[in-house]
ZADOTOR-224150 format. One record per atom (N, C-alpha, C, O): residue number from 1; atom name; y, z, x. Coordinates in Angstrom, 3 decimals, decimal comma. Example, Ala and Ser with C-alpha at 12.3 -4.5 7.8 and 13.67 -1.06 7.14 Angstrom:
# residues 2
  resi  name         Y         Z         X
     1     N    -5,690     7,800    13,190
     1    CA    -4,500     7,800    12,300
     1     C    -3,300     7,800    13,200
     1     O    -3,319     8,465    14,236
     2     N    -2,250     7,080    12,850
     2    CA    -1,060     7,140    13,670
     2     C     0,030     7,870    12,900
     2     O     1,138     8,039    13,409
//
This chain:
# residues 78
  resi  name         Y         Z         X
     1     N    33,873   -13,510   -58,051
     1    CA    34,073   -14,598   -57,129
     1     C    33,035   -14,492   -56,023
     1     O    32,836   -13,416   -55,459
     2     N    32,452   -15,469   -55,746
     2    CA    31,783   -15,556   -54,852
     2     C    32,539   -15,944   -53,184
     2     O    33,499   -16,711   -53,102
     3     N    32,046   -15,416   -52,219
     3    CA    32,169   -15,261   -50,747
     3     C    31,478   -15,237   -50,007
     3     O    30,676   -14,308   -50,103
     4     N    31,301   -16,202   -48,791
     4    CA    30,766   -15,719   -48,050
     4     C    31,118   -15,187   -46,430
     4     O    31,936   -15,837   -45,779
     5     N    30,641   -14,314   -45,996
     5    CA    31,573   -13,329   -44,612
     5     C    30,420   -13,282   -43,416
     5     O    29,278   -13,596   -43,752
     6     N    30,589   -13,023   -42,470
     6    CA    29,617   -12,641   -41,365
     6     C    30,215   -11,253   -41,091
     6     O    31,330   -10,798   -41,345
     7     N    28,938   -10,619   -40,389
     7    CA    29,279    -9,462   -39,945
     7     C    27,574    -8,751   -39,370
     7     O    26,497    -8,895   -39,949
     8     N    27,888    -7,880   -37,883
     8    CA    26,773    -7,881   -37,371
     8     C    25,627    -7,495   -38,051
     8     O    25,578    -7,010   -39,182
     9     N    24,356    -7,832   -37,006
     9    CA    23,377    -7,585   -37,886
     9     C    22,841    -5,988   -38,943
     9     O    22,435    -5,682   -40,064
    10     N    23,323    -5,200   -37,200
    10    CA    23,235    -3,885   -37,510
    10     C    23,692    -3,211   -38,917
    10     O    23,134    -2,506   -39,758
    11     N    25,057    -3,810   -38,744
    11    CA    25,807    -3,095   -39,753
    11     C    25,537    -3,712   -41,410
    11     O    25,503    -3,034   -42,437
    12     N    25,384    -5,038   -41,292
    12    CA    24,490    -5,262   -42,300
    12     C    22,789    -4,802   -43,083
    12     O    22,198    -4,903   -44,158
    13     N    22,618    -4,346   -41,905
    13    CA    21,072    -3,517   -42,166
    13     C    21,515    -2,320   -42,704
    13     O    20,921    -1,843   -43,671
    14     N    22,633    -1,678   -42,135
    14    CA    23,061    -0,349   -43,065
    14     C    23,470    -0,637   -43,937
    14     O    23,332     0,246   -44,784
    15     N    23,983    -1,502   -44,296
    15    CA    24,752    -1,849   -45,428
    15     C    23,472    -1,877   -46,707
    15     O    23,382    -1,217   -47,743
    16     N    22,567    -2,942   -46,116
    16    CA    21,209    -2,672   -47,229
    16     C    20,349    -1,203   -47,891
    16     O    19,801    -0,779   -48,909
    17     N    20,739    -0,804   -46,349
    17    CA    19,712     0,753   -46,696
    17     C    20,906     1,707   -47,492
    17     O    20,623     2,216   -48,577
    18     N    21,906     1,858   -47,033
    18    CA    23,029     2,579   -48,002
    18     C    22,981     1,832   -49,555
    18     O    23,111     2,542   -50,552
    19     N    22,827     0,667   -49,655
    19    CA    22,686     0,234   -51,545
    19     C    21,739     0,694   -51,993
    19     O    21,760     1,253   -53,090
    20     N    20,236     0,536   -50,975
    20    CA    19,353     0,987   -51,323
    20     C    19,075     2,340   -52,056
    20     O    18,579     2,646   -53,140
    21     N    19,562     2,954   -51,093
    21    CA    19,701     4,750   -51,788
    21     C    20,409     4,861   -52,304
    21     O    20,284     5,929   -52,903
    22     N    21,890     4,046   -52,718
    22    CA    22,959     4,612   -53,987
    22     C    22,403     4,113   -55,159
    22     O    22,785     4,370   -56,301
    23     N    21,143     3,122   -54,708
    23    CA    20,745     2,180   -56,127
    23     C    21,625     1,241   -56,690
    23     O    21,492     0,891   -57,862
    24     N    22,504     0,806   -55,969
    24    CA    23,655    -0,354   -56,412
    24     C    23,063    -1,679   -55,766
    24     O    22,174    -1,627   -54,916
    25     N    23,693    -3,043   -56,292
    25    CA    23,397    -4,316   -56,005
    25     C    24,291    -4,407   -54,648
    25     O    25,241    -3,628   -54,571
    26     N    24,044    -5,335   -53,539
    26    CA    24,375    -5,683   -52,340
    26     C    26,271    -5,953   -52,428
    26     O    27,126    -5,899   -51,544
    27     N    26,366    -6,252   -53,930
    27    CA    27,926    -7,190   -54,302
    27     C    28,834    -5,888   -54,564
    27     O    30,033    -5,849   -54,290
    28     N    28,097    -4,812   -55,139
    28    CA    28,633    -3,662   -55,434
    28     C    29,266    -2,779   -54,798
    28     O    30,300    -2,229   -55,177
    29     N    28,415    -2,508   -53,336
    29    CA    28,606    -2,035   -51,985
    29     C    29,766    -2,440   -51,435
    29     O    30,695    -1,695   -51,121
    30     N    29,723    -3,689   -51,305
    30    CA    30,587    -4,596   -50,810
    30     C    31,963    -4,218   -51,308
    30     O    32,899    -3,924   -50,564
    31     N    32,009    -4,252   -52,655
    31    CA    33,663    -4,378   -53,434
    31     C    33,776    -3,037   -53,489
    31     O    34,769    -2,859   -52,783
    32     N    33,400    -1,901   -53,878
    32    CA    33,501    -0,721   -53,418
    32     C    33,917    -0,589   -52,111
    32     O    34,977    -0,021   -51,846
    33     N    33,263    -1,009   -51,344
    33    CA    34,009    -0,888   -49,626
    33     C    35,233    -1,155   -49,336
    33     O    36,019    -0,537   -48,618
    34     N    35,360    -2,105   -49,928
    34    CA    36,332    -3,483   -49,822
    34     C    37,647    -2,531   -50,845
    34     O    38,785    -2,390   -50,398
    35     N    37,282    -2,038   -52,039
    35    CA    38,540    -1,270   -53,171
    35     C    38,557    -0,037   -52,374
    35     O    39,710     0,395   -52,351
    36     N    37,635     0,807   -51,619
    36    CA    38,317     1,521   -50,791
    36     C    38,889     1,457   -49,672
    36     O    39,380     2,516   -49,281
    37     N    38,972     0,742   -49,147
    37    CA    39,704     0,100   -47,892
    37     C    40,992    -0,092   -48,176
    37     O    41,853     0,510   -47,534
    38     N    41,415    -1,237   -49,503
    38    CA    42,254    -1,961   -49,529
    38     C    42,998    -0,331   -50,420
    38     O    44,220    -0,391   -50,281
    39     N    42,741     0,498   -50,927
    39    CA    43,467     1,457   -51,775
    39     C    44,098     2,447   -50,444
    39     O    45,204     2,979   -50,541
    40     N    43,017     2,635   -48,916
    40    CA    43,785     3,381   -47,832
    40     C    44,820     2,668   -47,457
    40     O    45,898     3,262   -47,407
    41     N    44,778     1,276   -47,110
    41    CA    45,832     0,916   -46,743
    41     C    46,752     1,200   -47,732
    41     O    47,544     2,057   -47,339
    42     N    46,913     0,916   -48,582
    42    CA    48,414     0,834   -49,685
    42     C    48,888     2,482   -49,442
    42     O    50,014     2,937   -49,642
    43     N    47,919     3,079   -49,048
    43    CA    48,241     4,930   -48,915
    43     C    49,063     5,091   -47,990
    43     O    50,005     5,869   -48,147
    44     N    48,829     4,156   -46,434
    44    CA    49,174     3,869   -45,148
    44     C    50,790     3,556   -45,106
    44     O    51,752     3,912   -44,425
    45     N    50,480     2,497   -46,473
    45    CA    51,859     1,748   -46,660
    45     C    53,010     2,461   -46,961
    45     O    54,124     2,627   -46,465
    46     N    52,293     2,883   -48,073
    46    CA    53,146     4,058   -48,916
    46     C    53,740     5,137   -47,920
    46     O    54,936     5,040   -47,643
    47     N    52,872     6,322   -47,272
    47    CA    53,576     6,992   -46,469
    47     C    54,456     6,186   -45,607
    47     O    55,580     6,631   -45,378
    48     N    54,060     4,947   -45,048
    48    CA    55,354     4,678   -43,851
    48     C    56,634     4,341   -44,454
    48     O    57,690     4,216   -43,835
    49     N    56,451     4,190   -45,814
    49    CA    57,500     3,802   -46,427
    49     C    58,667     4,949   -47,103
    49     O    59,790     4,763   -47,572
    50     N    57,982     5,991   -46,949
    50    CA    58,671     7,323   -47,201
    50     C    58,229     7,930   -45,846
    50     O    58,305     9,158   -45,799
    51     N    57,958     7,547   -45,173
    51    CA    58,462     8,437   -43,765
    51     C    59,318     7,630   -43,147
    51     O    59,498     8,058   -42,007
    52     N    60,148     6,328   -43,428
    52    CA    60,825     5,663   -43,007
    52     C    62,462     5,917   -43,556
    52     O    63,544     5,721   -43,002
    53     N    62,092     6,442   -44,898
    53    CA    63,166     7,024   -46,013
    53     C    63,654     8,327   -44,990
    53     O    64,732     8,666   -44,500
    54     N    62,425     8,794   -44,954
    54    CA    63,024    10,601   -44,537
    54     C    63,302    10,754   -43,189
    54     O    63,526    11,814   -42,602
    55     N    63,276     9,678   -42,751
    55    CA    63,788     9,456   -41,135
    55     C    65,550     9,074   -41,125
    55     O    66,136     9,035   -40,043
    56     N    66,362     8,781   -42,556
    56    CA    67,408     8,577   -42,456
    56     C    68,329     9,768   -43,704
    56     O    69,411    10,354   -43,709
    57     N    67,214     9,657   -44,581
    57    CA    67,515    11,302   -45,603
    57     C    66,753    12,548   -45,215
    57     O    65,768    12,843   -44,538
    58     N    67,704    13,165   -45,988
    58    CA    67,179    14,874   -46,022
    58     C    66,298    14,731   -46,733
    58     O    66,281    13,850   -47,592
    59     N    65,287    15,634   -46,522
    59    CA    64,144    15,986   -47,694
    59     C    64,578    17,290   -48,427
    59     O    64,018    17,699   -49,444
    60     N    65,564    17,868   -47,854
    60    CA    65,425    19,607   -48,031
    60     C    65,845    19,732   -49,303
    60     O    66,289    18,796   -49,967
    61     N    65,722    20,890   -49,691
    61    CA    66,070    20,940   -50,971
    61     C    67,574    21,597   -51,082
    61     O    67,973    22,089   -50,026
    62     N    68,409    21,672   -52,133
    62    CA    69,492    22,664   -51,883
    62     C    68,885    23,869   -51,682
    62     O    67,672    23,961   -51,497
    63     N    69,734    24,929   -51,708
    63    CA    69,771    26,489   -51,073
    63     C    68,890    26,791   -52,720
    63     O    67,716    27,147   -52,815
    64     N    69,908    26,513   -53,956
    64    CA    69,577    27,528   -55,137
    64     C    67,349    27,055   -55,221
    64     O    66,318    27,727   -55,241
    65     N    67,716    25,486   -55,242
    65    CA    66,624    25,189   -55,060
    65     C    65,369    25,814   -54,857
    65     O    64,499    26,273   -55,597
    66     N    65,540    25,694   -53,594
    66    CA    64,317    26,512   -52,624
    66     C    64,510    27,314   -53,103
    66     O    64,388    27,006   -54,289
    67     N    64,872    28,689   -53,006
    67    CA    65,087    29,972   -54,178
    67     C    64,154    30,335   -54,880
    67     O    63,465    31,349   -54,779
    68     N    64,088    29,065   -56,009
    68    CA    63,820    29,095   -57,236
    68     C    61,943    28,634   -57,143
    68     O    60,918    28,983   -57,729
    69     N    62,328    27,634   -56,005
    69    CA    61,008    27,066   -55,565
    69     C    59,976    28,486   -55,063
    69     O    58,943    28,968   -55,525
    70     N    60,957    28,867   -53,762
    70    CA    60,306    30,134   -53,060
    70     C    59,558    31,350   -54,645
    70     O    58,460    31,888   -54,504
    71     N    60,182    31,498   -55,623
    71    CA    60,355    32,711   -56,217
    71     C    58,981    32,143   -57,263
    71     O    57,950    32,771   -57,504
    72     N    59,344    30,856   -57,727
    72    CA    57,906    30,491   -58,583
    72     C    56,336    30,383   -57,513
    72     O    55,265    30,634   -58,064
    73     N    56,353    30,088   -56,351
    73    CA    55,368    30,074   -55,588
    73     C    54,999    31,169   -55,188
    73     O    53,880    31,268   -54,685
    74     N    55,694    32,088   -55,286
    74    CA    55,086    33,697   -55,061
    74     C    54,635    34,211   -56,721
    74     O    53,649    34,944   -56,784
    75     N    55,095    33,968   -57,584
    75    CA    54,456    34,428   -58,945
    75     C    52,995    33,387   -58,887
    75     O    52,072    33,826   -59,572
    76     N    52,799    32,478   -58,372
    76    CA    51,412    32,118   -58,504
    76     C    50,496    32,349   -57,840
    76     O    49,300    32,189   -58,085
    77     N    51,159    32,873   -56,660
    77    CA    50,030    33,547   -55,654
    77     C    49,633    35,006   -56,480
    77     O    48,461    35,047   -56,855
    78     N    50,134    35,715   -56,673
    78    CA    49,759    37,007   -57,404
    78     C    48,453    37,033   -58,210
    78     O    48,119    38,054   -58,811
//
């Protein structure tokens, strides 16, 4: 799909010299920027959405749990 956006000059001049040296097309840069951006946010989302959970649940584990947890995490440190 084609678009068109403004954005300063500066940062558009980096924008050229960074394609330049990855060797990618100007459109490439762009949607790369753009799929990493839009993938932090959903990350953003995601944690507030389980730190919103664990603000009304326990996270903890039962007692035998942890235990079992504690006892396998020391056999892998070894």
């Amino acid at each position: 799909m084609k678009t068109a956006i403004s954005i300063p000059d500066p940062l558009f001049d980096d924008a050229e010299a960074l394609a330049h040296r990855l060797h990618v097309s100007r459109s490439e840069l762009y949607a790369n920027a753009l799929r990493a951006f839009v993938a932090q946010h959903d990350q953003a989302a995601k944690r507030r959405a389980l730190d919103d959970l664990y603000a009304v649940e326990s996270s903890a584990l039962p007692a035998g749990a942890a235990r079992s947890q504690a006892r396998v995490a020391s056999e892998w440190e070894e």
